[in-house]
Structure formats: C-alpha cells, structure tokens
C-alpha angles and dihedrals in degrees: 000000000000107000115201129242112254117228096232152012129202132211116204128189123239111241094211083056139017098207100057123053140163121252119209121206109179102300087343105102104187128190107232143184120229138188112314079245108054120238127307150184096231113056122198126184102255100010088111102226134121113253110246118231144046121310138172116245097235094194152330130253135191148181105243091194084058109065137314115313109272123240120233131123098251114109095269114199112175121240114261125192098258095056121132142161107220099227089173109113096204083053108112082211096057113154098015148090127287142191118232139277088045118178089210128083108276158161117246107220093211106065132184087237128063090247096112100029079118129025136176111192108225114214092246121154094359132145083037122029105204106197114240091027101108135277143210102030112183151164103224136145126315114239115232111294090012102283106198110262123219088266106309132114116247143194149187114290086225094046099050100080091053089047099044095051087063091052125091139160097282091050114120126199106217108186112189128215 
C-alpha cells in the first residue's frame, strides 16, 4: 500500500534539556538530538545550535554500502566518496555540495560513523545563501544516548526509514524554539 507524504514535521525542545527534543511526523514521535547549543534565532556557522523556524527538505541522501536504498518521495542520490558539504564562509561554494579533495573547510558525506548513513538535507540558509549563517543543516542519524549534534537534528538509525517514507517534496521541518 502506497502511504502518502505528510505536509509537515515539527521538532519540539525539550524543556529538562536544550540539547535533546521530540520530532512529530503525522502519529511517529520520534526522540531526537539537537545542536550542543540548543536552538536559536540567530544562527552562526559554528555556534552549535538548530536553527529555529520552519524550513523545506530540499533532498535525501544514503550510504549504498549500508543498507537498501530507502523509499521516500524526496528526491534520494547515494553518498559517494568524494562527497563533501563546503562550511567556509569565504568559499564561493558555502552551503553547498562539493567534490573532494576540496581546499576549503568542509564536511566529508561518507563518514566513518554511521552519522550520515542517512541524510536529509534541511532548506537552511538558502535563496539566498548569506555566508556565516550557518550550513549543512541536516537531519541525519542520533549517536548512541543522544550525544548533541553541530546544529542538526538527529534520530534513531532504526527509526529513519520509517520517518523518511512519510516524507515528500512538499514536506516542511518546523523546529520550534
């Protein structure tokens, strides 16, 4: 049976700490990590913290060596090697995907964890793209208890492909403050 994408998912804080939160998707309610500084309103790269408010997810993202590609009707590429996520600010390329080797500060797509066996790319800091705002965004896998993320919002490995079949193109992220 075909299920149908939900038009949007909210990420709420957790008032006993700032770093740890609960997403709802539709009748999931997931635990999640968020940035080591809680989220904010005013988003820095490298503060730490989960931008506040309510963003598209731009597209999806897997390890092929991890698993069977997950279904879900966000647009869905697999990780190659020589993925990377350009975080420089004086980078022309800021906020985007780069090839690797890349001379600029980055983050490398294929991990050694299983962080980003799974990625969904969160519409943060987009049209325009304003440098030192904050990039790469995502929401990815939680490491084990829950550990605070950079700034993304993250869930249980056993828990993303449910998540990810209720998500489609039309699907927003709000997180709340």
């Amino acid at each position: 049976m075909k299920r149908t994408s939900i038009d949007h998912i909210r990420v709420y804080r957790s008032p006993l700490d700032h770093r740890r939160g609960r997403l709802v998707a539709g009748n999931l309610v997931l635990p999640c990590a968020l940035g080591r500084s809680g989220t904010t309103h005013a988003k820095r790269e490298g503060d730490g913290a989960s931008p506040v408010g309510t963003f598209p997810l731009v597209q999806a993202f897997y390890r092929p060596d991890k698993g069977p590609r997950p279904r879900t009707g966000l647009s869905l590429n697999p990780i190659r090697r020589t993925d990377g996520w350009s975080d420089d600010p004086t980078d022309r390329r800021y906020n985007r995907p780069v090839s690797l080797p890349c001379p600029t500060s980055h983050e490398k797509m294929w991990q050694a964890d299983d962080v980003y066996d799974v990625v969904v790319d969160i519409g943060w800091n987009r049209g325009p793209i304003v440098r030192g705002r904050g990039s790469a965004i995502f929401l990815h896998l939680a490491r084990p208890g829950f550990t605070p993320t950079q700034g993304c919002v993250a869930v249980e490995q056993r828990m993303i492909r449910r998540l990810l079949e209720r998500l489609g193109p039309q699907t927003r992220i709000e997180i709340v403050g």
